[in-house]
N, C-alpha and C positions, 0 to 999 in steps of 0.2 A: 192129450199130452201137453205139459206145461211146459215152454221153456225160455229161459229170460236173456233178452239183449245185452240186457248190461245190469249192473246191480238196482237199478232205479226200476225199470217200467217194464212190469212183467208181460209176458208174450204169452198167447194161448195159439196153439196149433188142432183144427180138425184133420178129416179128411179131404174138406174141400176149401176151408177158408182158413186165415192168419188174421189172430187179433193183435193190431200192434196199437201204440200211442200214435195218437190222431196229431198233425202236424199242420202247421200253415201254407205245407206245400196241395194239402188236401181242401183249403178252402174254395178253388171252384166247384167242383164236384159235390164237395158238403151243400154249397150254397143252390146247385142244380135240385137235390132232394127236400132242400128244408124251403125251398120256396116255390113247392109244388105245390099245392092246397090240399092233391089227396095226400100228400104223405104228411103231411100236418095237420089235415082234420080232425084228430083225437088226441092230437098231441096239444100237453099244454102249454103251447107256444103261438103265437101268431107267426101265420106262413110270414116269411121274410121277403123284403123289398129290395134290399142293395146287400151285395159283397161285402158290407163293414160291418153288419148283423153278424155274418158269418163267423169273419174273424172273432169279435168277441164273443159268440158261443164259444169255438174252439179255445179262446184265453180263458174265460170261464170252466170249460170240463178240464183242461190243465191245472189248474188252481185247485178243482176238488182232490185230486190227486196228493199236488203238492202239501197240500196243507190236511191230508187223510181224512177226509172227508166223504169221499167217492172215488169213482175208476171210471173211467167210461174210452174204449177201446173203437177204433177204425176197424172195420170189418171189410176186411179182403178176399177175393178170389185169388185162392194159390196159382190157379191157372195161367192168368192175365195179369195178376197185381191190380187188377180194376177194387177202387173202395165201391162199395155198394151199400154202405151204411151206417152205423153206431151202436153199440152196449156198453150196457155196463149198470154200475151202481149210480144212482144220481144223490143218494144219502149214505154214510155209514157211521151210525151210531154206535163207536165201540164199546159204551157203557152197558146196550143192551145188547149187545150182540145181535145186532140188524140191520139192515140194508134195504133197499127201494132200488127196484132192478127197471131199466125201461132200453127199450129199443126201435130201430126205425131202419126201413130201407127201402133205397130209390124204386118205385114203383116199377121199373121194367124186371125187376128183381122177386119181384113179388111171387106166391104160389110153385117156386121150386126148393124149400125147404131149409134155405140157408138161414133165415129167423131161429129158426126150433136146432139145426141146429149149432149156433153160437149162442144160442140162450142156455142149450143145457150146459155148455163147455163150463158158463159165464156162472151159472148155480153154483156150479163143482167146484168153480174157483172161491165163489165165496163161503161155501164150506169150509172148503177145506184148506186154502191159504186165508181167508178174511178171518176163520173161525167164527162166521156167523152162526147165528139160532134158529134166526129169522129171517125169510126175504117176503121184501111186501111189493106188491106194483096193483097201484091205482090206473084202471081204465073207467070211461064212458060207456054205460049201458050198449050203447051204439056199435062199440068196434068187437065187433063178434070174432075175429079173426087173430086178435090180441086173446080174447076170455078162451076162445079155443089151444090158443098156444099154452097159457099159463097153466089149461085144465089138463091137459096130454103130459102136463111135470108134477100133477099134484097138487097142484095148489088148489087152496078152498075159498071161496068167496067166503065174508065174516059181516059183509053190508054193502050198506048206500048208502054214501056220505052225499045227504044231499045241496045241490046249488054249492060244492065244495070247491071247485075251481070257473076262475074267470077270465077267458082267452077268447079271440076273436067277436068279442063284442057283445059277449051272453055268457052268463053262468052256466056250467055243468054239474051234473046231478056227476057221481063216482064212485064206482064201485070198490071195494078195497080187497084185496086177497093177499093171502100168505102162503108160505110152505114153510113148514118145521124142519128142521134137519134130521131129529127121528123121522119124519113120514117121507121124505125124499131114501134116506138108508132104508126103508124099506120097501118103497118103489123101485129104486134104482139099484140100491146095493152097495152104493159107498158114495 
């Protein structure tokens, strides 16, 4: 269920989590996740060293927004209000109607299913409000756990863009996958 705070920055509601806009009041906690090593191992970022990385992540995914570019949402437990991590679009091409979807959460979070699902929420939304075509997310051979989520929505691997990304001091070979909006409507059903 979709519902929005204010006219600017839309809200996704699950069963268990609230995706709202990521704020500077969330910069320690962002900064606890993104300067973990495993939670940035596969991420194309270098794990982070100081609190002012953080901030300008978070002035950076505001900006994609502002300037429609991408969306990328704090991801809450309705229970606690605890964030426990980030989605969203990190590209959105409205020429072609597509998007590049990635996400991340704090390791203690891991293995009880809130990824998959605020990932599916995060699909729906860009169907059906981005009116995308296309969502694409690029993983590392390596993050089996990422290739397992994206395959449980459909998505198809298309290659391996090789030595395509350069983060933590070595190229990454990367795999690319999509999901169509016809093959999601018929997985999912709308």
């Amino acid at each position: 269920m979709n519902k929005s705070r204010n006219d600017y920055f839309p809200e996704i509601y699950t069963k268990r989590l609230f995706l709202r806009e990521i704020s500077l009041k969330d910069v320690q906690i962002l900064f606890e996740y993104w300067s973990d090593p495993e939670v940035t191992k596969y991420l194309n970022v270098t794990t982070f060293k100081t609190i002012e990385q953080s901030m300008g992540m978070i002035r950076v995914l505001h900006s994609l927004y502002k300037s429609k570019e991408g969306i990328r949402w704090a991801i809450v437990l309705r229970k606690t209000n605890e964030v426990i991590g980030t989605c969203g679009y990190n590209t959105h091409v409205k020429k072609s109607s597509r998007g590049e979807i990635g996400y991340e959460l704090g390791r203690k979070y891991w293995g009880n299913g809130y990824a998959s699902e605020a990932v599916k929420e995060v699909i729906r939304y860009g169907f059906n409000s981005m009116k995308l075509n296309r969502i694409e997310a690029f993983t590392v051979p390596e993050a089996l756990s990422s290739i397992n989520l994206l395959k449980k929505f459909g998505f198809k691997k298309e290659g391996m863009l090789r030595e395509y990304g350069y983060w933590n001091g070595k190229y990454w070979d990367e795999n690319i996958y999509s999901l169509l909006k016809k093959d999601w409507i018929k997985t999912i059903g709308h």
